[in-house]
N, C-alpha and C positions, 0 to 999 in steps of 0.2 A: 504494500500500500504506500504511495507515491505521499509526501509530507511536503509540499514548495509553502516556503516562507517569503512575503516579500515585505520589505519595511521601507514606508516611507516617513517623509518629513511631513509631521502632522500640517496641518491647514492648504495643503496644495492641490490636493487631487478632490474631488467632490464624491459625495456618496453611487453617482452612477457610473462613474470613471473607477471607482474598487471595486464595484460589481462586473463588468465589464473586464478589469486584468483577472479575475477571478474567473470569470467563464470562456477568456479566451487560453489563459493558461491550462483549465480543465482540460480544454479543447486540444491545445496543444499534446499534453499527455495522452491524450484520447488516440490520437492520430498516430502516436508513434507505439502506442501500443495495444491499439483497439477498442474497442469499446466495453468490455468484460472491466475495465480500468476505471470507467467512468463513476462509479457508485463508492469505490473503497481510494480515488484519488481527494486528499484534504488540498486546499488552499487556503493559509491567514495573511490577512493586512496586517501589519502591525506598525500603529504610527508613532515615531518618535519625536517627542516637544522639538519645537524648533528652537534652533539657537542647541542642542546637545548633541546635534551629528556632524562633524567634520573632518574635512579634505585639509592633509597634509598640514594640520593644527589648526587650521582659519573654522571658526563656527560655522555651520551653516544655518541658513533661515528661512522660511518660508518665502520672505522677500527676495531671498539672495532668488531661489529657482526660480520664483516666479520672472525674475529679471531676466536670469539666463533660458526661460522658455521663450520670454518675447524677443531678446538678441537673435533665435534660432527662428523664430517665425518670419 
């Protein structure tokens, strides 16, 4: 039984975009190893407060991603 953990930075992503990495990561599992996968595969969100997750010592923050999503768009 497949266990994917994904952790994000709490306040970035919105309730239908965790549901969504959740049923496409399902999906992905699904596909590489059938569908018999589907029922005993787990996925958790798990959000970490902003400002306590950091790149090479620099805090990260809700703010900081959200900056570096719109530099990428």
């Amino acid at each position: 039984m497949p266990l994917v953990d994904i952790e994000l930075i709490e306040g970035v992503f919105d309730d239908t975009q965790k549901q969504r990495m959740i049923r496409d990561v399902t999906e992905a599992m699904v596909a590489i190893e059938g569908e018999a996968l589907r029922g005993v595969t787990w996925v958790r969100v798990k959000e970490i407060a902003s400002g306590e997750w950091a790149i090479g010592g620099n805090p990260m923050t809700a703010a900081d991603v959200r900056k570096a999503q719109s530099e990428i768009a």
